[in-house]
MIDOSE-1310 file (N, C-alpha, C; in nm, 2 decimals, decimal comma, always signed):
residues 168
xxxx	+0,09/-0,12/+0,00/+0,00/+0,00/+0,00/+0,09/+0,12/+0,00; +0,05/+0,22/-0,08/+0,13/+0,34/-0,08/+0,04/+0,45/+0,00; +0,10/+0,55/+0,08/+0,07/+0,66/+0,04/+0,12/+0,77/-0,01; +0,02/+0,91/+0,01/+0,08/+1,01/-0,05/+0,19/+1,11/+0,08
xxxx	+0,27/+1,17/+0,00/+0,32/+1,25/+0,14/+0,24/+1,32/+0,24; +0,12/+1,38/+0,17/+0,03/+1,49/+0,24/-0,05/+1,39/+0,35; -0,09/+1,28/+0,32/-0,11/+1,17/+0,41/-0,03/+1,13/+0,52; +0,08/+1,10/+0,47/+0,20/+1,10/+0,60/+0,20/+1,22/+0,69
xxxx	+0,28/+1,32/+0,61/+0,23/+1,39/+0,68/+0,09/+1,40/+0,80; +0,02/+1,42/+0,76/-0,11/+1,44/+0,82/-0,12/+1,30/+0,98; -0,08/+1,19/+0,91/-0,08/+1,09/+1,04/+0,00/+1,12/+1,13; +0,09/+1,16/+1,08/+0,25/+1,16/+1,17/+0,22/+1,28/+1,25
xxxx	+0,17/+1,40/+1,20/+0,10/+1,49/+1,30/+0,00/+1,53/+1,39; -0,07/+1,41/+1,29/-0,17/+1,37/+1,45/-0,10/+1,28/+1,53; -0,06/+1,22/+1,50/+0,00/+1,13/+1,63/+0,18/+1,06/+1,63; +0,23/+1,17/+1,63/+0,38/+1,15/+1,66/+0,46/+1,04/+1,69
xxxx	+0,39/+1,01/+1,85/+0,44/+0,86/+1,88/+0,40/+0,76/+1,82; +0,32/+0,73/+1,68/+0,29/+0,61/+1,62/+0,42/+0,49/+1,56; +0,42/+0,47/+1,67/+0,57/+0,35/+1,57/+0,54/+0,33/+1,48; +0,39/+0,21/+1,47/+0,39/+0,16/+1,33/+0,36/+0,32/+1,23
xxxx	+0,29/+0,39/+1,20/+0,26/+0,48/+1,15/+0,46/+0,53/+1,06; +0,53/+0,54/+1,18/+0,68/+0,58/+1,14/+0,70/+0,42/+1,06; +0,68/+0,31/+1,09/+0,78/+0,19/+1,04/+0,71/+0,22/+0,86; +0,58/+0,23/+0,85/+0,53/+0,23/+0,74/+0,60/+0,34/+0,62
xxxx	+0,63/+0,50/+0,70/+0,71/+0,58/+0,67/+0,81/+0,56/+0,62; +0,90/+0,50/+0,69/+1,06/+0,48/+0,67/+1,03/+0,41/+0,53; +0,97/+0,32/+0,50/+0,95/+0,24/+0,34/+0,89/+0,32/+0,23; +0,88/+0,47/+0,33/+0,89/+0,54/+0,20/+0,89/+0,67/+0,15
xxxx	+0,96/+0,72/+0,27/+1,05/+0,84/+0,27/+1,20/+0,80/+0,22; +1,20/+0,95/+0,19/+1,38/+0,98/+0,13/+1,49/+0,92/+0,24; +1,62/+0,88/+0,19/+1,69/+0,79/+0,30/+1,71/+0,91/+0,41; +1,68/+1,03/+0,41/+1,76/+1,11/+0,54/+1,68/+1,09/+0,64
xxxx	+1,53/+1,12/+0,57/+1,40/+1,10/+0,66/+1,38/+0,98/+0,69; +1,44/+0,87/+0,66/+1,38/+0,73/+0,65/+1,48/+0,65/+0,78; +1,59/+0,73/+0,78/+1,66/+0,68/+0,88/+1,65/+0,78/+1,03; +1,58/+0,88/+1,03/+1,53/+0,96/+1,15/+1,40/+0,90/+1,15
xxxx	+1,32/+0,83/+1,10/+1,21/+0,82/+1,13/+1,21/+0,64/+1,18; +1,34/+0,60/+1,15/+1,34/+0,44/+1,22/+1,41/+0,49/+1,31; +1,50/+0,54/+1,38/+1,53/+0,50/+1,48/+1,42/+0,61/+1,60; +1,36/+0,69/+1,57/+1,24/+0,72/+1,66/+1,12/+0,62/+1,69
xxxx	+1,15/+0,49/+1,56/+1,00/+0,39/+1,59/+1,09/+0,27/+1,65; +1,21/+0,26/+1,67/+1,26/+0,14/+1,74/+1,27/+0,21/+1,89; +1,32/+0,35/+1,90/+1,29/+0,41/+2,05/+1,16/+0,40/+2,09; +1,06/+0,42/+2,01/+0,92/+0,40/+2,08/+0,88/+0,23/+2,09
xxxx	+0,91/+0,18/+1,99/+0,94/+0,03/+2,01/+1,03/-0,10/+1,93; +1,05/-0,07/+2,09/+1,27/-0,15/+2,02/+1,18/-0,35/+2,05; +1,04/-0,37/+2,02/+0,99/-0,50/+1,97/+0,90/-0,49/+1,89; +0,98/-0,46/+1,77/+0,89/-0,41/+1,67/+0,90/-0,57/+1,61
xxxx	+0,80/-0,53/+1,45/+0,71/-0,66/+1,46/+0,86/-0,70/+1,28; +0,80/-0,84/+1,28/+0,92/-0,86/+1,17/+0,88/-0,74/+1,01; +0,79/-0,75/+0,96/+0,76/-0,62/+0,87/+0,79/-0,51/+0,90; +0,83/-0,49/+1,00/+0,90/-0,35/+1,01/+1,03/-0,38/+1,02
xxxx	+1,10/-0,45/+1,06/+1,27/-0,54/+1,02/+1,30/-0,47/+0,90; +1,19/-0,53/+0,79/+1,25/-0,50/+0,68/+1,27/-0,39/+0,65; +1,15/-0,28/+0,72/+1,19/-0,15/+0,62/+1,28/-0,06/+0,72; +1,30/-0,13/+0,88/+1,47/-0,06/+0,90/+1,58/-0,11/+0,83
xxxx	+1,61/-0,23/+0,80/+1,72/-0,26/+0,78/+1,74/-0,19/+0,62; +1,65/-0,17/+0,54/+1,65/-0,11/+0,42/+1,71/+0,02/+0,45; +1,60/+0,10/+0,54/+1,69/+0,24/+0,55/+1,81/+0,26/+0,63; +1,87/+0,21/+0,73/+2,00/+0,16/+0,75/+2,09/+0,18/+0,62
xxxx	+2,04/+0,05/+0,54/+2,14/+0,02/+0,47/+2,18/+0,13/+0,34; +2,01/+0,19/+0,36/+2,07/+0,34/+0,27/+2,14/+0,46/+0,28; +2,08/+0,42/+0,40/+2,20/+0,50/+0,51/+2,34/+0,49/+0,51; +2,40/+0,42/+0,45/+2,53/+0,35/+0,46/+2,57/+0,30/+0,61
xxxx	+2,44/+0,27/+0,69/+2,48/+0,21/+0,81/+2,45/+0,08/+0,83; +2,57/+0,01/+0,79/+2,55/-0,11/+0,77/+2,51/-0,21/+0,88; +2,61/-0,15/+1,00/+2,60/-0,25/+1,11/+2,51/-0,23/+1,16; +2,47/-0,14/+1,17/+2,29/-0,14/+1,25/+2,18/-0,20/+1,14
xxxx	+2,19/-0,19/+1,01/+2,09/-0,32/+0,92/+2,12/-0,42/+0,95; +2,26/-0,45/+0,99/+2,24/-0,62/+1,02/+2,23/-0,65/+1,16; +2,23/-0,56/+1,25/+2,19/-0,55/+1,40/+2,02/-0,59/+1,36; +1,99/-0,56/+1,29/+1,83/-0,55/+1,27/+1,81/-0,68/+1,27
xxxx	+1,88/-0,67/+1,11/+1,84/-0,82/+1,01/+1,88/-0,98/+1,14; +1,99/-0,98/+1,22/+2,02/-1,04/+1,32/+1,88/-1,06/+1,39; +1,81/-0,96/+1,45/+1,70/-0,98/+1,53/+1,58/-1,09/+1,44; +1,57/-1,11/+1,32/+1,48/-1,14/+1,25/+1,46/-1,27/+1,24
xxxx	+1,41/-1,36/+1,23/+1,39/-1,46/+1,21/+1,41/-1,54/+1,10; +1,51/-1,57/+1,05/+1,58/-1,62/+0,88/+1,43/-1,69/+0,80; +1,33/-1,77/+0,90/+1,23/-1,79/+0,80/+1,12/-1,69/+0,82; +1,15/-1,57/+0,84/+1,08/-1,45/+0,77/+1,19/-1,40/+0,67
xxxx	+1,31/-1,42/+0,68/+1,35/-1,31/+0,53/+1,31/-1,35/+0,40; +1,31/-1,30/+0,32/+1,24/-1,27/+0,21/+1,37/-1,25/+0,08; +1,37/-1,22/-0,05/+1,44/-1,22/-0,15/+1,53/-1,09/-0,10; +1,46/-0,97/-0,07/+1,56/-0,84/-0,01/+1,65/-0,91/+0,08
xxxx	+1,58/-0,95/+0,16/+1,66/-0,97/+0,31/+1,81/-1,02/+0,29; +1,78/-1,15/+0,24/+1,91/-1,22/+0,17/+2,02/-1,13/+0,10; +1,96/-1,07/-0,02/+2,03/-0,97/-0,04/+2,11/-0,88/+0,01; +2,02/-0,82/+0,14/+2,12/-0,71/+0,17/+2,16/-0,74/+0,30
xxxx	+2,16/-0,88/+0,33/+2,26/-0,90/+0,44/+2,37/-0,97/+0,44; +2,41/-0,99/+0,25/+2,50/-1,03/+0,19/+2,58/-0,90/+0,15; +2,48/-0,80/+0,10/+2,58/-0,63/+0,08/+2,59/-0,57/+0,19; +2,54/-0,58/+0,27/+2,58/-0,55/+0,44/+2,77/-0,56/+0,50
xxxx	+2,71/-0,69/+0,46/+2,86/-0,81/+0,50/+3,03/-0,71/+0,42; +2,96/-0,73/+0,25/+3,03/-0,70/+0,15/+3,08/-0,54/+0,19; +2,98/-0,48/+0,21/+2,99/-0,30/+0,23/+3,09/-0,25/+0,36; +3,10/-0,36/+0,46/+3,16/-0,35/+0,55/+3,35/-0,42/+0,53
xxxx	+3,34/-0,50/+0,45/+3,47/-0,52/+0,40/+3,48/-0,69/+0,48; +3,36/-0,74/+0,52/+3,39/-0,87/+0,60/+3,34/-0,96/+0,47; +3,43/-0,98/+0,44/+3,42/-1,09/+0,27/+3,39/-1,23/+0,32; +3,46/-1,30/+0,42/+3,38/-1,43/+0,46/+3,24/-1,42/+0,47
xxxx	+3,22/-1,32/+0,58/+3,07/-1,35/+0,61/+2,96/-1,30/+0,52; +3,04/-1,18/+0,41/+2,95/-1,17/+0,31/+2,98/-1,30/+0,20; +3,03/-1,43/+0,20/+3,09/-1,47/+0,08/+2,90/-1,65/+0,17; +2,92/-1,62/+0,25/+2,86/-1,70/+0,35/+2,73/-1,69/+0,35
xxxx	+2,70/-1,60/+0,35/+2,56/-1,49/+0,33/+2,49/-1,49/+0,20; +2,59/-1,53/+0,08/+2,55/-1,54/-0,03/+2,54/-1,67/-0,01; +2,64/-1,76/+0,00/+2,58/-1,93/+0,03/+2,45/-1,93/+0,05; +2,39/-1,90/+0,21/+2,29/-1,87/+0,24/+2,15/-1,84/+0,13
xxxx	+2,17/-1,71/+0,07/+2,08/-1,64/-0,07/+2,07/-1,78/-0,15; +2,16/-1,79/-0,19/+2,17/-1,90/-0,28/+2,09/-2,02/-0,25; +2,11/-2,09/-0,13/+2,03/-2,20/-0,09/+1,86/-2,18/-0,07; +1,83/-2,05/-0,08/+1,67/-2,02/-0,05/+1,63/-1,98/-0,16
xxxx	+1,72/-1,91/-0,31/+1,72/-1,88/-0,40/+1,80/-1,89/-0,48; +1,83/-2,01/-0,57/+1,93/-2,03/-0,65/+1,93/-2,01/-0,81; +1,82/-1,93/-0,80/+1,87/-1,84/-0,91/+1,90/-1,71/-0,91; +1,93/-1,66/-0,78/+1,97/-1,52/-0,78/+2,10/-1,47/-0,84
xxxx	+2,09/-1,39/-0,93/+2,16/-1,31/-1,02/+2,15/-1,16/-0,97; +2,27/-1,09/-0,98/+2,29/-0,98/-0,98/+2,21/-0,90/-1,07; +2,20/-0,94/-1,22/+2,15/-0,85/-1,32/+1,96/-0,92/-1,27; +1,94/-1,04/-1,21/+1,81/-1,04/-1,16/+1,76/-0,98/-1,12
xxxx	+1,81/-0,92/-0,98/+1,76/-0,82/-0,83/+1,73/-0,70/-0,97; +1,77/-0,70/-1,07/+1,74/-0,56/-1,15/+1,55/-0,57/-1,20; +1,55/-0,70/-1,19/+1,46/-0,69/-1,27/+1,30/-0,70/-1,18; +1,28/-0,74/-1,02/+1,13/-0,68/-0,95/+1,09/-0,56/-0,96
xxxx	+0,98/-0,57/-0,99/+0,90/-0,41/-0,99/+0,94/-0,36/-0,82; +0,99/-0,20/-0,84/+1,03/-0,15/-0,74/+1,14/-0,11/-0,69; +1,24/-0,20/-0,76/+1,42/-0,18/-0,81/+1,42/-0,04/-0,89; +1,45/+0,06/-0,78/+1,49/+0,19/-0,85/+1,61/+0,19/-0,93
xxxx	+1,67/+0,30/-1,01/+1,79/+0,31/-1,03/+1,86/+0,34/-0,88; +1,85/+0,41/-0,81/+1,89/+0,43/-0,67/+1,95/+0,32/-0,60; +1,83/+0,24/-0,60/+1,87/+0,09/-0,56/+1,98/+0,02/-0,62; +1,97/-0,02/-0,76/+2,08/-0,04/-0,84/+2,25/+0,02/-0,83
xxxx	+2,26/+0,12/-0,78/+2,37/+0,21/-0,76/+2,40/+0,17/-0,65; +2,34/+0,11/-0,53/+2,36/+0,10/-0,40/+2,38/-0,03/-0,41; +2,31/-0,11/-0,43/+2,30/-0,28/-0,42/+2,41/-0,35/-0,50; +2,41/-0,33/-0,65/+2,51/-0,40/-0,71/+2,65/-0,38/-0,68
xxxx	+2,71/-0,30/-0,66/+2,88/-0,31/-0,62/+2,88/-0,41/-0,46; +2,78/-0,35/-0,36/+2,78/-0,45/-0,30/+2,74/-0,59/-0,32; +2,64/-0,62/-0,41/+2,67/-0,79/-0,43/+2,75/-0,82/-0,53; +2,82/-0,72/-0,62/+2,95/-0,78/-0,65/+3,04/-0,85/-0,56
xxxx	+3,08/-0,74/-0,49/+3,13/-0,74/-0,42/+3,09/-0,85/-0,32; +3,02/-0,90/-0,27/+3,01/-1,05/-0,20/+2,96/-1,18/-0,25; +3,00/-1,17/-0,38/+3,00/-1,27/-0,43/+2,87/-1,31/-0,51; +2,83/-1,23/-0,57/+2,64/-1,33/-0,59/+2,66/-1,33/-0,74
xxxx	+2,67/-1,42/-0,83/+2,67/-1,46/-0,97/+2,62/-1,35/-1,04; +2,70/-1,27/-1,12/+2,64/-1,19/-1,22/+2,53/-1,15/-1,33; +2,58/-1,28/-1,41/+2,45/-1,30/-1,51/+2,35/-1,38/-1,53; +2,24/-1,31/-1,58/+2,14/-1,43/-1,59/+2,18/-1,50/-1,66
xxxx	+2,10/-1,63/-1,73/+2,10/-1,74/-1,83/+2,03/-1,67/-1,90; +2,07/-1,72/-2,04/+1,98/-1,71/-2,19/+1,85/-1,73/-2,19; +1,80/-1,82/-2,12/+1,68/-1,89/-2,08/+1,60/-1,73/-2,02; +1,66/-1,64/-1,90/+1,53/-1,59/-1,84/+1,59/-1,45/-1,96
xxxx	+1,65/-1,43/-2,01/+1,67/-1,31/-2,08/+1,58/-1,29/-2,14; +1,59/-1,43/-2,24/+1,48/-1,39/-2,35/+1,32/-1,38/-2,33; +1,28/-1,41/-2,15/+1,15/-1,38/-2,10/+1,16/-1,26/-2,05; +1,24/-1,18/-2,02/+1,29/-1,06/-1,99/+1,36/-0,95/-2,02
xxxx	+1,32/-0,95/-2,17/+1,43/-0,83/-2,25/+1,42/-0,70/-2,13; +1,37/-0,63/-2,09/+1,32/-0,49/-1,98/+1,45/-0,50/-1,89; +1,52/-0,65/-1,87/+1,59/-0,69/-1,77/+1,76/-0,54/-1,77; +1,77/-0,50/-1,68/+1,87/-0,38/-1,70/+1,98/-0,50/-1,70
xxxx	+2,07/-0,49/-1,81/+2,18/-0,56/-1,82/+2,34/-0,53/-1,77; +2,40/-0,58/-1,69/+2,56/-0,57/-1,62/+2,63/-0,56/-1,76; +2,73/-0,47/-1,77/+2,84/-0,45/-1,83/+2,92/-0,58/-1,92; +2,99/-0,66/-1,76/+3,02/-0,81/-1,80/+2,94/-0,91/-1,86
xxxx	+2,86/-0,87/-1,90/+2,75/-0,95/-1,90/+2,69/-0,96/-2,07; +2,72/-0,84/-2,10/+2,63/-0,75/-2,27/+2,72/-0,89/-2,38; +2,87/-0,97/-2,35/+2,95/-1,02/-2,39/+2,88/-1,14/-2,42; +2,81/-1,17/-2,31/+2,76/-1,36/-2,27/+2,67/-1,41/-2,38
């Protein structure tokens, strides 16, 4: 569910202390606002519920604060993560320069999702360019297979293609 800003707005002003109201926020406010608006909804409630997991560790991670998205993503329950989750607690790992644990983390991705490709994550509705700029060097960078197969290409021409990849 989306809203509009004037909506947010308007909730967030009637009722300030709303965690959930803020967790919903953070998923979709700009990263500056998105990370002042999580950590006022983990102060108001540091047992927040796992759908809100996701949309701190997302803005953390936009944040370039890595260790507190995986302080999160740690609290979470591995059969709640989801295709993101996997993801960016492999670029988490990667972004911090811990290449085992990000090399481990991809293991992980991989066993829940083995067809995850780098030039894949491009292709869910919702994958900004933003996102792309942010996410790829980190799962380069920890290891996650670059290109798709021939096979999902040709069901996916839209698919934004990797550099190393235009060759294959």
């Amino acid at each position: 569910m989306r809203f509009s800003e004037g909506e947010f707005d308007t909730a967030l002003r009637l009722n300030p202390g709303d965690a959930e109201v803020l967790a919903l926020y953070v998923g979709w406010a700009p990263p500056e606002r998105a990370l002042e608006a999580t950590n006022r909804a983990i102060r108001l409630n540091p047992n927040y519920q796992p759908w809100q997991a996701w949309n701190f560790s997302y803005a953390y991670f936009n944040g370039g604060r890595y260790e507190e998205a995986l302080r999160v993503l740690e609290r979470l329950p591995k059969d709640n993560y989801n295709y993101w989750t996997w993801i960016m607690r492999a670029a988490s790992y990667a972004a911090l320069n811990r290449s085992a644990e990000a090399k481990a983390a991809v293991s992980d991705a991989l066993a829940h999702f083995p067809d995850l490709t780098i030039e894949g994550f491009t292709r869910p509705a919702g994958v900004t360019d933003a996102d792309r700029m942010r996410f790829v060097p980190a799962m380069r960078a920890a290891g996650f297979p670059p290109c798709e197969k021939p096979e999902v290409l040709a069901k996916n021409p839209q698919l934004v293609r990797l550099p190393e990849c235009l060759s294959k």
